[in-house]
C-alpha positions in Angstrom: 92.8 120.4 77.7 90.8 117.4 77.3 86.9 118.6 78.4 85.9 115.1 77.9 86.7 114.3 81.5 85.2 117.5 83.1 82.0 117.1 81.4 82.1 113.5 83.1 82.4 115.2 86.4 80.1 117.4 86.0 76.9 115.5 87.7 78.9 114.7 90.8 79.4 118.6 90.7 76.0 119.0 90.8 74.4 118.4 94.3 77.1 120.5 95.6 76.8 123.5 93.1 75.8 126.0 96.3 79.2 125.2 97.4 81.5 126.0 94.1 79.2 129.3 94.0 80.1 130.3 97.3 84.0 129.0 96.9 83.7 131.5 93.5 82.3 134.1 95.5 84.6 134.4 98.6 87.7 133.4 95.9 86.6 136.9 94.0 85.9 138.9 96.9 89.4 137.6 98.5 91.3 138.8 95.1 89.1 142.3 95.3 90.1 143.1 98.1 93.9 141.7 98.1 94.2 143.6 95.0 92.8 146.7 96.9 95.2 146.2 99.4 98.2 146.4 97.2 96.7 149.9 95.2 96.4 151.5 98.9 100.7 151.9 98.1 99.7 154.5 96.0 99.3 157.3 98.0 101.4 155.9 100.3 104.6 156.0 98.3 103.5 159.3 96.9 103.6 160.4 100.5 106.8 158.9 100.5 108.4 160.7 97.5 106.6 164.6 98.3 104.0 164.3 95.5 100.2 164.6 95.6 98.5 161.5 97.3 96.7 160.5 94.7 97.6 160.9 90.4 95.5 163.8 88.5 95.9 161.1 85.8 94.9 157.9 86.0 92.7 154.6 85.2 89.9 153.6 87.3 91.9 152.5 90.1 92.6 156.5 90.7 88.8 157.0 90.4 88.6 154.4 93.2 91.2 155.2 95.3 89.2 158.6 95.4 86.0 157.3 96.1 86.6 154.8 98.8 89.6 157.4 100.9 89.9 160.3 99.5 87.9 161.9 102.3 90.5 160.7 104.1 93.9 161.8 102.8 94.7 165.9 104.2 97.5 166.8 102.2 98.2 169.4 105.7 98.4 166.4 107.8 100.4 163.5 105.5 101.1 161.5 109.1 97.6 161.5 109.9 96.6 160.3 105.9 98.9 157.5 106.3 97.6 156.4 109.7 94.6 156.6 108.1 95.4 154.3 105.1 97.3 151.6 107.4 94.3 151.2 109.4 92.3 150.6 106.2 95.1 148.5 105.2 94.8 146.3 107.8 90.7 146.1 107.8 91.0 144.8 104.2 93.5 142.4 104.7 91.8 140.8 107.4 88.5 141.0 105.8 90.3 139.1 103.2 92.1 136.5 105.3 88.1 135.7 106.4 87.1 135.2 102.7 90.3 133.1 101.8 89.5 130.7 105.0 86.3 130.7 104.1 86.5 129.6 100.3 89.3 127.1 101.5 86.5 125.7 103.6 83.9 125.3 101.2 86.7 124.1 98.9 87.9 121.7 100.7 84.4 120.3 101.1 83.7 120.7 97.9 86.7 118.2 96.4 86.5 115.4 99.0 82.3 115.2 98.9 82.9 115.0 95.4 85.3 112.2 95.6 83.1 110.5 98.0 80.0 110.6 95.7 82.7 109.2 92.8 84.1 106.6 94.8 80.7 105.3 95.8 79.2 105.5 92.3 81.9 103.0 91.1 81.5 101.0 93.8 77.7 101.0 93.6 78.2 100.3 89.7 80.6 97.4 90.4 78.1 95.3 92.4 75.9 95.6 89.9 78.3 94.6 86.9 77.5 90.7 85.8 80.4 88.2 87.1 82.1 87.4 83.7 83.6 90.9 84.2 85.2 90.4 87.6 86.6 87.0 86.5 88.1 89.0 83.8 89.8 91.7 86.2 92.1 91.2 88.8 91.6 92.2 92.5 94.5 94.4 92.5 93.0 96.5 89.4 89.5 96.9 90.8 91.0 97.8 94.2 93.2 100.6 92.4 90.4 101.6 90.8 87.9 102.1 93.7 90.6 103.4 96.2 93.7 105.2 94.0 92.2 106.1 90.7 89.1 108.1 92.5 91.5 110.0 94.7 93.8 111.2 92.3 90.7 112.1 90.0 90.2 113.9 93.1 92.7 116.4 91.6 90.3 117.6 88.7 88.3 119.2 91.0 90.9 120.3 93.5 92.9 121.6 90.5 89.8 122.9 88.7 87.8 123.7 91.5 89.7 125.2 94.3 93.3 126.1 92.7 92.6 127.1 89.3 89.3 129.2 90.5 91.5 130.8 93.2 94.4 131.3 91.1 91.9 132.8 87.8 89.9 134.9 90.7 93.7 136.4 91.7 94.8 136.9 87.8 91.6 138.0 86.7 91.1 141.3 89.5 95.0 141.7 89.0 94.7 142.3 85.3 91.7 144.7 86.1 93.7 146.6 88.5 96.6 146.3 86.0 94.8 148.1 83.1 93.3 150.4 85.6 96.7 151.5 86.2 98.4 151.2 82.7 96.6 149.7 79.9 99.3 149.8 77.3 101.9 147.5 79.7 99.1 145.0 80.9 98.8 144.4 77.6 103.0 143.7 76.9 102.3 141.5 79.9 99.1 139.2 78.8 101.1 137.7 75.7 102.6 135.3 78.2 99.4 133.1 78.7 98.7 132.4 74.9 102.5 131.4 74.9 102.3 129.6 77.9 99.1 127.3 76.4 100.8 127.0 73.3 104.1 125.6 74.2 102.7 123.2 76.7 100.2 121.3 74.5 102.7 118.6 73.0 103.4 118.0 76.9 100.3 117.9 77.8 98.9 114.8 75.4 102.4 112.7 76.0 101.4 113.4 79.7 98.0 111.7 79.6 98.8 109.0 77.8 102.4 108.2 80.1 99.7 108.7 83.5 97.0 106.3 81.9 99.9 103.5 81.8 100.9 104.6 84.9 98.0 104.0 86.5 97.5 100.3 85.0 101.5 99.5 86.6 100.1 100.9 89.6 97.1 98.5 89.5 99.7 95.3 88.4 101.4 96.0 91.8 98.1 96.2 93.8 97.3 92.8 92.3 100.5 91.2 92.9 100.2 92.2 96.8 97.0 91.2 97.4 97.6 87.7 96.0 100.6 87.4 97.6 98.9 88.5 101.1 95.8 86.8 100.7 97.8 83.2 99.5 100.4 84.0 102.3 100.2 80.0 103.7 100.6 78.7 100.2 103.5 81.2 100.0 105.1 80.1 103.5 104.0 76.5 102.8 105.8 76.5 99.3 109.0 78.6 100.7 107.9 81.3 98.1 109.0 83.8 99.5 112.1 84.7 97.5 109.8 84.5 94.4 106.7 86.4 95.4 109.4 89.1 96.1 111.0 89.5 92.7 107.2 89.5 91.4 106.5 92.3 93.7 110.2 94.0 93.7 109.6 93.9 89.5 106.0 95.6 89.5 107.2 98.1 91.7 110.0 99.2 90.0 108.1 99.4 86.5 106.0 101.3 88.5 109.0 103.5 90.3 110.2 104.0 86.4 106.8 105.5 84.8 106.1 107.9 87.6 109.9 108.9 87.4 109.5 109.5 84.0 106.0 111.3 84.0 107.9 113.5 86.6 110.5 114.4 84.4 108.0 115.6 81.8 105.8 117.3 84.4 108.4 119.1 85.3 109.3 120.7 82.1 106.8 122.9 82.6 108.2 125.3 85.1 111.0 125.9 83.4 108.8 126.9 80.3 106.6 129.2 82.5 109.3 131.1 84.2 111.6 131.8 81.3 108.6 133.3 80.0 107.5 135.3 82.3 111.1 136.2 83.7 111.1 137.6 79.9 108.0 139.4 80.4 108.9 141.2 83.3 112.5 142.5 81.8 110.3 143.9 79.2 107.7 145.3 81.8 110.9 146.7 83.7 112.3 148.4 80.7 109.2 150.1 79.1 107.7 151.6 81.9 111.5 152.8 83.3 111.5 154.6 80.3 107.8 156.2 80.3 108.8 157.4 84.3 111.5 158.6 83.5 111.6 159.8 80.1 108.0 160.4 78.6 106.9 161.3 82.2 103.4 159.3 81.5 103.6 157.6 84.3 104.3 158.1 87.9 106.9 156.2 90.0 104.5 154.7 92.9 102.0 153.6 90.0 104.9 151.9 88.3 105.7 150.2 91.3 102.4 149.4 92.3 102.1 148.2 88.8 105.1 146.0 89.4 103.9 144.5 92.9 100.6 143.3 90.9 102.7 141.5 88.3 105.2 139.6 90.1 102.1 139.4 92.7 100.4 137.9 89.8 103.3 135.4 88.7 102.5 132.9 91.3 98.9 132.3 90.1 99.9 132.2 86.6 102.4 129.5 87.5 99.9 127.7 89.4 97.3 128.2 86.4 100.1 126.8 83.5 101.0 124.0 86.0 97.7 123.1 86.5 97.0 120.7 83.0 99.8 119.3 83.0 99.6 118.1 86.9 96.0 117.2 86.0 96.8 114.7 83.1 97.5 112.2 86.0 94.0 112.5 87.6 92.4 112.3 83.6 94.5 109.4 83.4 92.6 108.1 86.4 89.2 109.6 85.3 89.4 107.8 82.0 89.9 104.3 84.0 86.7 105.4 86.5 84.5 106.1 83.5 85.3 102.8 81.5 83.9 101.1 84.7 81.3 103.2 85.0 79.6 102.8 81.1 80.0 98.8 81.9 76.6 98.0 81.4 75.2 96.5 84.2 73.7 92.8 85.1 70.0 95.3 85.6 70.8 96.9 82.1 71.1 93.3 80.3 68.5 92.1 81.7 65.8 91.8 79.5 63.3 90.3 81.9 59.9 91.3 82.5 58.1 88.1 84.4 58.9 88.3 87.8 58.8 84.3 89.2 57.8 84.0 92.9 57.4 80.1 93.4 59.0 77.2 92.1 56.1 74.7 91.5 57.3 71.9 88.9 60.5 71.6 86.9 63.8 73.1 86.1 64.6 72.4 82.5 68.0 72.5 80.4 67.2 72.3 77.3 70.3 72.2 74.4 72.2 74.4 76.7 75.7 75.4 75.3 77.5 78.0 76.5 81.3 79.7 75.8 83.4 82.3 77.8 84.0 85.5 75.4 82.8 83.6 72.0 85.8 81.2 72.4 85.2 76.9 72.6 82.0 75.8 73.9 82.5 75.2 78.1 79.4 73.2 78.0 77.6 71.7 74.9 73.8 70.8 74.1 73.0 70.1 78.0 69.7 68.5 78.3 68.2 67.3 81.4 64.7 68.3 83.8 65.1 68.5 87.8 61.8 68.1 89.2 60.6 70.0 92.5 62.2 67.7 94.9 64.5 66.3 92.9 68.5 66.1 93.5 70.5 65.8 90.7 74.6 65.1 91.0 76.6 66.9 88.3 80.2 64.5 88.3 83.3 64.2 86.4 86.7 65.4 86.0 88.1 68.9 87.0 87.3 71.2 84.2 84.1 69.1 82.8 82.1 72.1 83.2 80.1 71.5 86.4 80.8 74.7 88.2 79.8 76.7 84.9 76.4 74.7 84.5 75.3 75.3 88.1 76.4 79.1 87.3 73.8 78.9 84.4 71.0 78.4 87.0 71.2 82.0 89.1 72.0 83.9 85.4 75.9 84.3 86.3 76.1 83.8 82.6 73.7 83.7 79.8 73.5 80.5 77.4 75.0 81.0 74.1 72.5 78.4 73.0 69.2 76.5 73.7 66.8 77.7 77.0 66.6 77.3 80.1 63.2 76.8 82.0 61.9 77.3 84.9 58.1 75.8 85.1 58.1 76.3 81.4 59.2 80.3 81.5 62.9 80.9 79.8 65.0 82.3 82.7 66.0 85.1 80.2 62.2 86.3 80.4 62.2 86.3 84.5 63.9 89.5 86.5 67.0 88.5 87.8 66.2 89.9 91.3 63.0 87.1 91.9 65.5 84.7 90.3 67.8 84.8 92.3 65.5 85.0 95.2 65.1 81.2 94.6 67.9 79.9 94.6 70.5 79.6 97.1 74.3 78.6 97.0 76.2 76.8 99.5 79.6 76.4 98.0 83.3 74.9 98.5 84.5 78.3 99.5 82.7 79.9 102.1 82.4 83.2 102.2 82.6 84.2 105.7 82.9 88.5 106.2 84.4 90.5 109.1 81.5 90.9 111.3 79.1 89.4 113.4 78.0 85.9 113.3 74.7 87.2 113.3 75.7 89.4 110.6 76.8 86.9 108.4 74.1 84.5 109.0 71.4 86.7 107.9 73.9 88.4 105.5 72.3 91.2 103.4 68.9 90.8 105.2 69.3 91.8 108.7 66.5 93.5 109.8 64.1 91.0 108.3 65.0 88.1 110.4 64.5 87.9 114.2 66.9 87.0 116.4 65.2 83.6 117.2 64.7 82.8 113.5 68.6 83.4 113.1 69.4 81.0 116.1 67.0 78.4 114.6 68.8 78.4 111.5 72.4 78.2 113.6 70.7 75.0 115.7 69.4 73.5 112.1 73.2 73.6 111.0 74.6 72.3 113.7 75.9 76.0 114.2 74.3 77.1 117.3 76.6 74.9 120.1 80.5 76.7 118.8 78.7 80.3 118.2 77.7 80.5 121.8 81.0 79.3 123.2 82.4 82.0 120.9 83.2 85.4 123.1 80.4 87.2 122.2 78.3 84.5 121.4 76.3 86.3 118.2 77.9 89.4 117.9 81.7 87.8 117.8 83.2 89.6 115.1 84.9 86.9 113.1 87.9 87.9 111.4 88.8 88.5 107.3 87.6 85.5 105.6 86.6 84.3 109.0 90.1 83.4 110.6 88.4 82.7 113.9 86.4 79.8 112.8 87.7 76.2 111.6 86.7 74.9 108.3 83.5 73.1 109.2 82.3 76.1 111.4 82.8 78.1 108.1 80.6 75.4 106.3 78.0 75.3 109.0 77.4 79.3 109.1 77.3 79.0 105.5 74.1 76.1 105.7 72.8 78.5 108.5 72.9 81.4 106.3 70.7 78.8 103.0 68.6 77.4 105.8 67.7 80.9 106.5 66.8 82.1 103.2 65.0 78.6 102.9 65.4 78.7 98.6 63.3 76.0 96.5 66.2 75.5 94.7 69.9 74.8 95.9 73.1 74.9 94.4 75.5 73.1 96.6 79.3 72.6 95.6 79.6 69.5 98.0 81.8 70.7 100.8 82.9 67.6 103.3 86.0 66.1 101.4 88.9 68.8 103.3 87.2 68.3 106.9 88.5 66.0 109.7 85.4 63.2 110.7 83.7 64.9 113.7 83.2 68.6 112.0 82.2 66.3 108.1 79.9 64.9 110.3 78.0 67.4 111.6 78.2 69.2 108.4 77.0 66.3 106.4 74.2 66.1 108.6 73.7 70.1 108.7 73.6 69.5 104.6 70.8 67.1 104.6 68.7 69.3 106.9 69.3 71.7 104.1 68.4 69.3 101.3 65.3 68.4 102.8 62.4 69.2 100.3 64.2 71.6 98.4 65.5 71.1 94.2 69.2 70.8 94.4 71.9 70.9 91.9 75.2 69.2 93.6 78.4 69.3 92.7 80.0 66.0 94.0 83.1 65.3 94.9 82.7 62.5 97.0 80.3 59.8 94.4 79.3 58.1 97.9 77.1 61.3 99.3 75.2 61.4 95.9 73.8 57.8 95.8 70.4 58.2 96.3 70.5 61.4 93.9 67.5 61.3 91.5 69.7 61.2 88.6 73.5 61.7 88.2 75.0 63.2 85.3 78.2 63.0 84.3 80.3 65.1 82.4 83.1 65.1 79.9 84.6 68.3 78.7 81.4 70.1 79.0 79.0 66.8 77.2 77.0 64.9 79.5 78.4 61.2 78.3 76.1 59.4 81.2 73.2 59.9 83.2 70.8 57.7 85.4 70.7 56.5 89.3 74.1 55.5 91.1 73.5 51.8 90.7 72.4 52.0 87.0 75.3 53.8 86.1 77.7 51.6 88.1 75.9 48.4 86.5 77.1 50.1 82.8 80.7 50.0 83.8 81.4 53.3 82.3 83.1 56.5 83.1 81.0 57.0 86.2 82.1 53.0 87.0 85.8 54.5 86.2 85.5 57.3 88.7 84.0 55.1 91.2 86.7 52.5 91.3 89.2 55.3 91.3 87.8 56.2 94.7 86.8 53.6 96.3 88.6 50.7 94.2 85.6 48.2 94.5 81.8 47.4 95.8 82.9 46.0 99.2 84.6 49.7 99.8 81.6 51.4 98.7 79.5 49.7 100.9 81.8 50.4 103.7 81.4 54.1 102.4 78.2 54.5 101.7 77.6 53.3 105.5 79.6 55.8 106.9 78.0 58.8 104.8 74.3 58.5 104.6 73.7 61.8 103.1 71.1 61.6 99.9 
């Protein structure tokens, strides 16, 4: 047994301790008194078989027998010492029933408040993990993780817990009432657990190592659903159906394999544990035949009494055996939680003590580089200042590194070399939570959530906005006139990914939702190109509402909303090759002279353009 795992669990244990007690408690009482129901056979199967109620020889289960009825038991009136006895039978074992139900209870509490505190620690600890991790992971494995890996760790403590503390209650007040009865045979019967750990522990390792692979196919096939469901119009669109089957129908059945084979180890174990205790109880049968009815040591209705306890006792001990080798799936699971949960965290990193509350003067790059995982440099030896006010236009070809240098700003990822400044402080040196406080994001992907429009307008800061402060941010962004037409107006629950709204309503709640935060410094991934003319324009004019006396960074992908942008850089494979006004740069028939003509082909177009998109 690995204790590695337990010892893991053992702070989500904690708050509920008062509840394990009391499941230990009633579990012991329960066995006490089930195994005082069984020794209650013994006088009556002595009154059965004509002999004395109770043994003149005999353990501590004699002594007790005597104490607790022997008041009872008239050897002139055997009828009315059984009567007796039933009805003290059947006191005990309802007694009993009460203490099972009531450590089932507390049990059952006990494992799924647990898992609740697990499954909301990893969540809790996955918001806070930086974003280079999550673009390492797929979905599918940190769904598995949150959802399937905490409820089959679930098992440690319903195996541990509940089971094996109910089972080791039963076995351990059996084997008390066992020596009480016959010490010399409970002994011949307790070799059978040291075998039992013994020949299981090769099983045991292959077992955890087979469940920890498991559980990665299992998260392969999570991933390959959810892309498949959440790309299902690419899919259709693409006729791809046939081959997002076979990726599916092949992760499945690597994952149909593993669990059939894990099973066919896991269930070795039964075998192992009945053979042995089959053998056991032969012996137990023989030996204690022969002291009946040979050395007369020991009376018939103790033997059988004896007897009842073991084969009483076999289920619990098959549960106990069973138990590590059933658990290995949920340490399997465990050991995936926990390599989340040591992930240090974005607030762990952070090695900023200034906290920044205004933006007053200039952003600064200065010899910024940067590279994924220590591979090639994304960016390289980026050098430019945005002034308060300013707007400067990040351009070039897919891949250049725009998105990643706009990610530098908010701390998504560190620099691997050079500074960046934010009115003169290194933005290593300032707390990521003002940081971020500054700057606001508005990009080509809206995030829209399924709830309220209100909801996501003011998204993560509900109560501190008013309702009228919301609805001016909706009327800045040209928002307010298709939310109230909506059903329910405000509270309109949108949809996943908000399938009730068009594009440009997606864009607009989006502005709504920067307006409302009203950040010094934006970070907008220009959003207007894949919109029909009426909903571009009144999100292009939503967007320069937004712009209005604010620093932005923006990502262009149309060169005619950018040129009166206070400088334009452009990029090459992570360089910036150019930089100045839109005219300069066109009048140095370069790359940005390149790209331009590319789009627009020549001047007379990009007057026509620039006419129709007055944005900067």
């Amino acid at each position: 047994m690995d204790l590695s795992s337990y010892r893991r669990i053992t702070p989500f244990l904690r708050p509920h301790a008062w509840r394990m007690a009391g499941n230990i408690f009633f579990n012991l009482i329960g066995a006490a008194l089930d195994g005082y129901a069984f020794a209650l056979l013994i006088p009556f199967l002595n009154a059965l078989f004509g002999l004395p109620a109770l043994p003149i020889r005999g353990g501590w289960v004699t002594e007790f027998l005597q104490w607790t009825i022997g008041s009872l038991l008239d050897p002139n009136d055997k009828m009315g010492s059984l009567r007796s006895v039933i009805l003290i039978l059947l006191a005990t074992v309802a007694v009993k029933n009460l203490c099972v139900w009531a450590a089932g209870t507390l049990g059952a509490q006990l494992q799924e408040y647990i898992t609740r505190d697990l499954r909301d620690a990893v969540y809790r600890h996955l918001q806070s993990l930086p974003i280079g991790w999550f673009t390492r992971t797929k979905v599918g494995q940190i769904l598995s993780r949150v959802l399937s890996d905490t409820e089959q760790t679930k098992i440690l403590v319903t195996q541990l817990v509940t089971q094996a503390i109910s089972a080791a209650a039963m076995v351990t007040i059996y084997v008390a009432y066992l020596f009480g009865i016959s010490w010399r045979l409970t002994l011949m019967a307790l070799v059978v657990a040291p075998a039992l750990t013994f020949a299981l522990q090769p099983l045991l390792r292959k077992l955890r190592r087979g469940y920890r692979r498991l559980r990665n196919d299992h998260g392969e096939m999570m991933s390959v659903l959810q892309e498949s469901v959440s790309g299902i119009r690419l899919v259709k669109s693409f006729a791809a159906e046939g081959y997002e089957e076979s990726r599916f129908i092949g992760a499945s059945h690597t994952y149909s394999r593993g669990l059939v084979r894990m099973a066919k180890f896991a269930l070795i174990g039964q075998p192992i544990t009945e053979t042995l205790g089959t053998f056991i109880v032969v012996l137990l049968l023989w030996t204690g035949a022969k002291w009946v009815l040979v050395d007369h040591t020991l009376q018939a209705s103790q033997f059988l009494v004896f007897l009842t306890f073991v084969m009483r006792m076999l289920q619990p001990l098959k549960q106990l055996s069973q138990i590590p080798a059933i658990a290995q799936n949920a340490f399997a699971s465990a050991d995936r939680l926990f390599e989340v949960l040591d992930m240090p965290t974005e607030k762990s990193l952070d090695r900023g003590t200034r906290t920044a509350t205004t933006f007053d003067r200039a952003l600064t790059f200065d010899n910024v580089s940067f590279a994924y995982d220590e591979g090639t440099n994304v960016l390289e030896d980026i050098t430019f200042t945005a002034r308060k006010g300013d707007v400067i236009a990040l351009v070039g070809a897919s891949g250049a590194g725009k998105s990643t240098l706009a990610d530098l700003i908010p701390r998504f990822y560190e620099p691997t070399s050079g500074r960046l400044l934010l009115d003169g402080v290194d933005l290593r040196d300032i707390v990521l939570p003002s940081l971020r406080a500054l700057t606001g994001i508005v990009s080509q992907e809206t995030v829209i959530f399924n709830d309220s429009v209100r909801s996501n307008i003011a998204y993560g800061r509900g109560a501190r906005y008013t309702d009228a402060q919301i609805e001016t941010a909706a009327r800045a962004a040209n928002a307010h006139g298709f939310i109230t037409e909506l059903p329910e107006g405000y509270a309109t629950l949108l949809g996943e990914r908000g399938a009730r709204l068009s594009g440009g309503q997606r864009q607009r709640i989006a502005i709504a939702r920067a307006l409302l935060v009203d950040p010094p410094i934006l970070i907008l991934d220009e959003a207007t190109s894949a919109l029909d003319t009426e909903s571009e324009r009144l999100v292009q004019e939503a967007i320069d509402r937004l712009l209005a006396g604010r620093t932005v960074i923006v990502i262009a992908h149309r060169l005619s909303t950018i040129v009166n942008a206070t400088e334009i850089l452009v990029l090459e494979r992570g360089r910036i090759i150019e930089r100045g006004t839109h005219e300069a740069l066109l009048e140095q028939r370069g790359a940005y002279y390149r790209l331009h003509t590319l789009q627009f082909g020549d001047r007379e177009s990009q007057a026509a353009e620039e006419h129709a998109h007055p944005v900067l």
